[in-house]
C-alpha positions as CSV (number, residue, x, y, z in Angstrom):
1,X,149.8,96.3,90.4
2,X,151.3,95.5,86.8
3,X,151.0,92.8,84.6
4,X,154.1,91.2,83.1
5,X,154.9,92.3,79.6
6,X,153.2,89.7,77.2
7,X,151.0,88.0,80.5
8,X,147.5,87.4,78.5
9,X,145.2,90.4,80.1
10,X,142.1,89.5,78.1
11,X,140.9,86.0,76.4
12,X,137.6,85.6,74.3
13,X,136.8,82.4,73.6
14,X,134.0,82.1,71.1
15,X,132.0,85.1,72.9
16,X,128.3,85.9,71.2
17,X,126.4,89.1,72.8
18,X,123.6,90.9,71.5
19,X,120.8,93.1,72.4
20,X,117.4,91.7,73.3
21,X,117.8,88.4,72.6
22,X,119.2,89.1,69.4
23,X,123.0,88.4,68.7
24,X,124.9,90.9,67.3
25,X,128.5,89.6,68.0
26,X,128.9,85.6,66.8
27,X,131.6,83.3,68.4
28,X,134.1,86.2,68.8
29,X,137.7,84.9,69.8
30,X,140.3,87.8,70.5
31,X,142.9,88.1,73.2
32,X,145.1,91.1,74.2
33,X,148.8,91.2,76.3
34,X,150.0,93.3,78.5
35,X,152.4,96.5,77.0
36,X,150.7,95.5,73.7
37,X,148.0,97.9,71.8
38,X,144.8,95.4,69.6
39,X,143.3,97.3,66.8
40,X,139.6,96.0,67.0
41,X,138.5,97.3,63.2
42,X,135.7,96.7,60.9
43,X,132.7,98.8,59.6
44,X,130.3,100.7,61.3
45,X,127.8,98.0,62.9
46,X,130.7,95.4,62.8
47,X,130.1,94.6,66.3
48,X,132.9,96.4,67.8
49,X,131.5,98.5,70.1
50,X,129.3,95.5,71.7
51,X,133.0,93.4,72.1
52,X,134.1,96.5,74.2
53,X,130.8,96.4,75.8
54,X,131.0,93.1,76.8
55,X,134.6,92.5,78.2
56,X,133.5,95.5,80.3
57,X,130.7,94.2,81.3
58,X,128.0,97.1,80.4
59,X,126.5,93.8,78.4
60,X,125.9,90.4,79.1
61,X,127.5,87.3,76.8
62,X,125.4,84.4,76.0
63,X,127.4,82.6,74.7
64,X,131.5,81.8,75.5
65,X,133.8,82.4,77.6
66,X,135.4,85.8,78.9
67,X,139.3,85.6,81.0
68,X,139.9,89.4,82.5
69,X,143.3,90.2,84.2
70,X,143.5,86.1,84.8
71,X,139.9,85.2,85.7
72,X,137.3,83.9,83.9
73,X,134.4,85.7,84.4
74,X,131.1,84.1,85.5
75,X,128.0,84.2,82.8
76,X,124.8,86.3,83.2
77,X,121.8,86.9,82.0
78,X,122.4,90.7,82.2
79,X,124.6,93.0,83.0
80,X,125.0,93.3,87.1
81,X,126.6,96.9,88.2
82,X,128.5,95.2,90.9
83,X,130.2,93.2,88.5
84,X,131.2,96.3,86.5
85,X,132.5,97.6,89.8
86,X,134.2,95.4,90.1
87,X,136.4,94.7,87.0
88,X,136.7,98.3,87.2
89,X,138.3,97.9,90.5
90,X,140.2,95.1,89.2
91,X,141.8,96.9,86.8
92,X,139.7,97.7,83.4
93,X,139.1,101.0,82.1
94,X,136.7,101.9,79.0
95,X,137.0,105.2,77.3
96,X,133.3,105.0,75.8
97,X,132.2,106.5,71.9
98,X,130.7,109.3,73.6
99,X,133.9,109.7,76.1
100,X,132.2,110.0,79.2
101,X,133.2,113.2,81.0
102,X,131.5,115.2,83.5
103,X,131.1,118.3,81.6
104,X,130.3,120.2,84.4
105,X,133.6,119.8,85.8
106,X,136.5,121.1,85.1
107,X,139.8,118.6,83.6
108,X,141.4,118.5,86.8
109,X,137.9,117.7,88.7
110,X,137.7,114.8,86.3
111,X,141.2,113.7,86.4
112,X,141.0,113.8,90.1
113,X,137.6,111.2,90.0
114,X,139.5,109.2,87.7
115,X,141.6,108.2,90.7
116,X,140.9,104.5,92.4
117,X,141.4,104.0,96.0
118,X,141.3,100.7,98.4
119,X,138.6,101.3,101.4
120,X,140.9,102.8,103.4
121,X,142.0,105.7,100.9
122,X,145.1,104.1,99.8
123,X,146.4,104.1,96.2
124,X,148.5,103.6,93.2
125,X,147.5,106.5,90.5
126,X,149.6,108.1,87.7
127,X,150.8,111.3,89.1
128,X,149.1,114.7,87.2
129,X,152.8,115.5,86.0
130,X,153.0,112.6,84.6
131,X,149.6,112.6,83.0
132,X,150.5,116.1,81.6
133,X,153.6,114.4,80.0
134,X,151.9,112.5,78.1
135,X,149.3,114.9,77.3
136,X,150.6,118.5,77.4
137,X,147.6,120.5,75.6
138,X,145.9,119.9,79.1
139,X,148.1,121.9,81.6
140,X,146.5,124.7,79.9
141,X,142.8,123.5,80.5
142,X,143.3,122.6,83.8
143,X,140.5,124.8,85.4
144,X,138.1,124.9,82.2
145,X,135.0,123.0,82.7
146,X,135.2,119.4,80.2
147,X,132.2,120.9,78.3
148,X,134.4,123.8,76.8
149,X,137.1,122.0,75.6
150,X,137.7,121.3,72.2
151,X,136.9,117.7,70.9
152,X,140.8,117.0,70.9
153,X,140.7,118.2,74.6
154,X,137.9,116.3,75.2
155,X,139.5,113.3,74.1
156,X,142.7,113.6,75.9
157,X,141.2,114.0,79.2
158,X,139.0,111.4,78.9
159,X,141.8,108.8,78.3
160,X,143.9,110.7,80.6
161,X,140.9,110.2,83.2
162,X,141.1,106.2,82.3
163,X,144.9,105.8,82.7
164,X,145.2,108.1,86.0
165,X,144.0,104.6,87.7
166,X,146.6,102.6,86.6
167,X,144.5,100.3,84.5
168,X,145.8,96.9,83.2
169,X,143.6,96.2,80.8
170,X,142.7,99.6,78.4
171,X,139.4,100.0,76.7
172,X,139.0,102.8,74.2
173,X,136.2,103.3,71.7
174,X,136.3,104.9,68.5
175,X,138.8,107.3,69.8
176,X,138.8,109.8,66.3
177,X,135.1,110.2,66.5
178,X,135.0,113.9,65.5
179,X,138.2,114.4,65.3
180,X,140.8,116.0,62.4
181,X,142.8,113.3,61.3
182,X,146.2,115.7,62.0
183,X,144.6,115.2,66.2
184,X,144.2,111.5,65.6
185,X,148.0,110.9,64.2
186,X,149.2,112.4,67.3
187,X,147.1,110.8,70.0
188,X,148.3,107.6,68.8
189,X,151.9,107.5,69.3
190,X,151.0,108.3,73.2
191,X,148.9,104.9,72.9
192,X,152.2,103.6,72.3
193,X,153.9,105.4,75.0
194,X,151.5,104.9,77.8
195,X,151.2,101.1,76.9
196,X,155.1,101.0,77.1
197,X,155.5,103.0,80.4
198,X,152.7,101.5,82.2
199,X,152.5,97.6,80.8
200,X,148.7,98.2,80.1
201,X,147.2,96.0,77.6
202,X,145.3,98.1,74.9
203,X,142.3,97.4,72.5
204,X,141.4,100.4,70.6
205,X,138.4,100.8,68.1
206,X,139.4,103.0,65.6
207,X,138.1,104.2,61.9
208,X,141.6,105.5,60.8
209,X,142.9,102.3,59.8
210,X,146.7,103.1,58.4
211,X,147.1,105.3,61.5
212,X,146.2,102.8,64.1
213,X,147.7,100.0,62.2
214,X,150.9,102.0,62.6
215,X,151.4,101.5,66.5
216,X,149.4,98.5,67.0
217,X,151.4,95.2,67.4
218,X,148.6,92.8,66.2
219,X,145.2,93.8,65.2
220,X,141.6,91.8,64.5
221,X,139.0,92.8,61.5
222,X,135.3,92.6,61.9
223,X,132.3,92.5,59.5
224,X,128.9,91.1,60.5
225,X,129.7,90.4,63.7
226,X,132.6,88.1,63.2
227,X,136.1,87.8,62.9
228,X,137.6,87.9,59.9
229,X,141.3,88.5,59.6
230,X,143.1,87.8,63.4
231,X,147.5,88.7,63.1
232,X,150.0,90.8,63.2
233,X,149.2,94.6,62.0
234,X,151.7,94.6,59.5
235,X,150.3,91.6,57.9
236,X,146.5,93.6,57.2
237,X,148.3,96.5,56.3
238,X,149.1,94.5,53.2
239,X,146.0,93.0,52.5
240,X,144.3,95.4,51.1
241,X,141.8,93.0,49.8
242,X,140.6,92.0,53.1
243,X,140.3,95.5,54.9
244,X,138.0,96.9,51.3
245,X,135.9,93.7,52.1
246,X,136.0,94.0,55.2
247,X,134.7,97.7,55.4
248,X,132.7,97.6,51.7
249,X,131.9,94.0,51.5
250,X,132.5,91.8,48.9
């Protein structure tokens, strides 16, 4: 099931999470819209990675409030799988830094685990065609194992893996990590296309700044675990005052 383009499919509300009992993420406020792509940027240890990990639910908040696809979800004092099942189920998908494939398998094995289904085997995924649309350079990969693909490869399967379920809300972490910068500039425009087609909301972690600022609609700076700059893309493309402090410090 979609969301209606511009429906709210993620609200922070002054979120703090951490590791141990020690906060790394302070009063976080952030919100993504369906059909839209979030830039989540900031320097490395900014605290973006443990925002993604949060609104997924791989960590617990302690402090704030958390709306996922329209419900707020309930505070804990650690992170409960069946609760990750079930935003997963819900409609939530998290490319991770370290892009989580089954290397073992090959990219239509993984692809084909990427599909979600209701108890009774029913469901809505993205078609393979479809998938390959987006993401041509893997109709040629189809029966290589995901451990001897390139890191490009790699990439596109794994988001291809997250988007095969029909997510509404899209998670993706540090998606150039490793990557040539000529790889990067053309995953991004099938961000755009994917977020378009499908009406998925998208918040992307990404170190290529100028790229991802290109196709995002608004986008959120971080340094220390804060937010610094919330707005429109457009509007922290110009201030090139704020992204140097907010990646060198100052």
């Amino acid at each position: 099931m979609s969301t209606p383009a511009g429906d709210v499919v993620l609200a922070l509300r002054d979120v703090t999470a951490g590791y141990d009992g020690v906060a790394v993420v302070h009063e976080v406020s952030l919100e993504v819209r369906a059909g839209e792509i979030v830039a989540l940027l900031g320097a490395n240890g900014a605290g973006k990675t443990t925002t993604l990990l949060t609104v997924s639910g791989l960590l617990a908040r302690t402090g704030g409030e958390i709306d996922v696809l329209g419900r707020t979800v309930p505070a804990r004092r650690r992170a409960s799988v069946a609760a990750i099942w079930k935003r997963a189920r819900a409609g939530v998908a998290h490319v991770p830094e370290d892009r989580g494939l089954f290397f073992d398998l090959t990219t239509h094995e993984n692809l084909r685990l990427g599909r979600r289904r209701d108890l009774r085997g029913r469901g809505d995924s993205v078609p393979e065609e479809q998938l390959l649309e987006w993401f041509p350079a893997l109709s040629r990969v189809l029966d290589r194992r995901a451990g001897l693909l390139s890191g490009g490869e790699q990439q596109m399967l794994a988001i291809a893996r997250a988007v095969v379920s029909r997510p509404r809300l899209l998670l993706i972490d540090e998606m150039s990590l490793g990557l040539a910068p000529i790889v990067v500039e053309q995953l991004l425009p099938v961000l755009r296309t994917i977020a378009t087609d499908t009406g998925a909301g998208i918040l992307v972690v990404e170190q290529h700044v100028a790229l991802v600022l290109a196709v995002a609609e608004r986008a959120y700076l971080m340094r220390q675990g804060r937010v610094v700059f919330e707005g429109p893309a457009a509007a922290l493309r110009d201030r090139r005052d704020l992204l140097e402090e907010g990646y060198l410090g100052g």
